[in-house]
C-alpha positions in Angstrom: 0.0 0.0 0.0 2.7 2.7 0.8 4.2 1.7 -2.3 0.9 2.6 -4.2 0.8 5.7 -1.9 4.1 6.9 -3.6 3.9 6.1 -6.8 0.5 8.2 -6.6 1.7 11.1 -5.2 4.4 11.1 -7.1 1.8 11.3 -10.2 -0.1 14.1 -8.9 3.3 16.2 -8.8 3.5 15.6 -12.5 -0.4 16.5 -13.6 -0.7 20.1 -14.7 -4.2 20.0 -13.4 -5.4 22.2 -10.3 -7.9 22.7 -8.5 -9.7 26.3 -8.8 -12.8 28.2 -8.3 -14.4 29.5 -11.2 -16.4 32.8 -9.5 -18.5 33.6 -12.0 -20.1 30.3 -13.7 -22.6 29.9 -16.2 -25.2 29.3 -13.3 -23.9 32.4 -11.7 -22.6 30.4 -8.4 -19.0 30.1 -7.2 -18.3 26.6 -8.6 -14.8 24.1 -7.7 -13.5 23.3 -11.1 -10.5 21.5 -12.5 -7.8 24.0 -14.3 -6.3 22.3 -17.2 -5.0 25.1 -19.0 -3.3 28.6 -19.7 -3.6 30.2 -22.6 -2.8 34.3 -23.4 -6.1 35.5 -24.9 -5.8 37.9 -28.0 -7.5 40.7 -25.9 -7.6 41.1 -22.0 -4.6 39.2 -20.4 -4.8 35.4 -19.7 -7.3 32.6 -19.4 -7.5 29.1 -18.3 -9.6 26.3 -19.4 -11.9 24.6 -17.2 -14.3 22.1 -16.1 -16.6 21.9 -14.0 -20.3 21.1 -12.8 -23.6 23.7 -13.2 -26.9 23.2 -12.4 -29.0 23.5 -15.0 -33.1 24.9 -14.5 -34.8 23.8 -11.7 -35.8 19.9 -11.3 -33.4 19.4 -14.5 -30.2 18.4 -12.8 -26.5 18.7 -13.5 -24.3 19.6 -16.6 -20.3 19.2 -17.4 -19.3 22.8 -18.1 -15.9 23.2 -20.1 -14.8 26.8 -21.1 -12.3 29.6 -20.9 -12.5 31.6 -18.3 -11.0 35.0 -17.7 -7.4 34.6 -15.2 -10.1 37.1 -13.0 -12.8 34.8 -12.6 -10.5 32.4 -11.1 -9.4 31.3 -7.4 -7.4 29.3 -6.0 -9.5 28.7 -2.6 
């Protein structure tokens, strides 16, 4: 077991995925969400790509949300 303990840690060092807050989601709640990517946006700084979960109308349920988000409508806690 420690062995498997290590070996997964050691993965997690190498994934460029973090965890994030996207502020302003599509269902207008602050949402976690998985950070996958940077990119320099042609106008207005950076952005990052993520995913994440947003409730879709009332009674309808859950959706997987992936976009770019402004570097502003992103926290790290």
């Amino acid at each position: 077991m420690a062995e498997r303990v290590a070996r997964s840690s050691a993965d997690l060092e190498e994934c460029p995925a973090r965890h994030c807050w996207v502020v302003d989601s599509l269902d207008g709640v602050k949402r976690a969400a998985l950070l996958l990517e940077w990119r320099l946006a042609a106008v207005g700084g950076w952005e990052g790509r993520v995913v994440y979960l947003a409730k879709l109308r009332a009674g309808v349920g859950w959706t997987v949300v992936e976009e770019w988000v402004p570097a502003a409508c992103l926290v790290e806690r």
